[in-house]
VODOMAR-553961 format. One line per field, with one value per residue (C-alpha): residue in one letter; x, y, z. Coordinates in nm, 2 decimals. Each point is the difference from the previous one (the first is absolute). Layout:
// residues N
r	[a ...]
x	[X ...]
y	[Y ...]
z	[Z ...]
//
This chain:
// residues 98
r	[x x x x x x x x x x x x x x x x x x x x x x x x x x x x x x x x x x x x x x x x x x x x x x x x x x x x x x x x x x x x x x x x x x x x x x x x x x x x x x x x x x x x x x x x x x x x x x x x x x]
x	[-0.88 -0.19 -0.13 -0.32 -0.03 0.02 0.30 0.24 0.22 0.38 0.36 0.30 0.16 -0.29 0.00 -0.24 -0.15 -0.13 -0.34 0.12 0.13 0.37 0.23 0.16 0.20 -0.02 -0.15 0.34 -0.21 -0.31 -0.05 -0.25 -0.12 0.03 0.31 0.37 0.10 0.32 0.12 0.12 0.29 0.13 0.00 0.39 -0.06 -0.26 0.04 -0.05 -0.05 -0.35 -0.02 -0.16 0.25 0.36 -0.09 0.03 0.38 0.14 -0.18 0.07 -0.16 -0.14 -0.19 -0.27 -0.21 -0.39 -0.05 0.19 0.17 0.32 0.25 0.34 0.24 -0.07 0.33 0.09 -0.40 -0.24 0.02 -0.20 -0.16 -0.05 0.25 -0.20 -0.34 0.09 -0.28 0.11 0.15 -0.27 -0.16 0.31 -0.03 0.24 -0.05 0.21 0.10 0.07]
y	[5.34 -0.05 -0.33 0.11 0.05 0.39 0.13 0.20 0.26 -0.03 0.16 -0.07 0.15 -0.01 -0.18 -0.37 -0.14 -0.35 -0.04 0.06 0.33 -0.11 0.19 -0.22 0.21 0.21 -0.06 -0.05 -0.09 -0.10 -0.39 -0.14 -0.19 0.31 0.21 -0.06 0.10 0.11 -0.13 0.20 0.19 -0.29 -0.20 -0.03 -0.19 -0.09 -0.38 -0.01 -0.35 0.13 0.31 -0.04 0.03 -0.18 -0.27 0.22 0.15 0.25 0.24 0.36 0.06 0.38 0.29 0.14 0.34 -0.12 0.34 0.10 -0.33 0.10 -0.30 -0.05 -0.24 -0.17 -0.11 0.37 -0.03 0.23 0.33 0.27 0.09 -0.02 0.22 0.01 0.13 0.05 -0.28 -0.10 -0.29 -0.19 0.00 -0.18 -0.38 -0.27 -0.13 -0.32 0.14 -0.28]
z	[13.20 0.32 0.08 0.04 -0.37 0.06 -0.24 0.12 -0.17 0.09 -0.20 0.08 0.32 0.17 0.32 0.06 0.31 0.09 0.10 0.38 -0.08 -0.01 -0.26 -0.27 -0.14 -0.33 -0.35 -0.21 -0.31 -0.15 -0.18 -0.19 0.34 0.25 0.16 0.10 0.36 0.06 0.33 0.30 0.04 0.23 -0.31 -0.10 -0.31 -0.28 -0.12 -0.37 0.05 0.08 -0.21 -0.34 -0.31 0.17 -0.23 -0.30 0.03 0.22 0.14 0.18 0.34 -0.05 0.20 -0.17 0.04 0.04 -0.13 -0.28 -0.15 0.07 0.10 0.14 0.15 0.31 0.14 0.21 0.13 -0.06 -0.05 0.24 -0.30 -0.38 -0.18 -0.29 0.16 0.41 0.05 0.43 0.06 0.09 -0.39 -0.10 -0.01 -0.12 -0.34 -0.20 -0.34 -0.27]
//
């Protein structure tokens, strides 16, 4: 949601901005309190001491199609495109599976 109070409609794999126009990366997943990001592709690692649910057992770092649902594995990257709906890459976002 905006600042200004105007509300704004966002999904997941859809890309954010700051208020200065810079990208922040994409909409991984929606919270009760606003979005995820998920960092750029420089990023080499996500900390789970920072991501929610390491407290709660082991979890399974995971893509996810913005699009259809459809999840897999993370470790090999992402793949170019959902093989359950073709979605592109860039609907796929990274998601923390309990």
């Amino acid at each position: 949601m905006a600042s200004d109070g105007i509300r704004t409609t966002v999904k997941p794999g859809q890309t954010v901005y700051d208020d200065e126009g810079n990208e922040l990366g994409l909409i991984r997943g929606l919270t009760e309190e606003g979005f995820q990001v998920r960092a750029g592709e420089s990023v080499e690692h996500i900390d789970l001491e920072t991501d929610p649910g390491h407290e709660f057992g082991e979890g399974y770092l995971m893509w996810r199609c913005s699009e259809c649902g459809e999840m897999g594995r993370l470790e090999s990257g992402y793949p170019e495109e959902c093989p359950n709906c073709g979605t592109p890459k860039r609907h796929l976002y990274a998601w923390l599976e309990d």
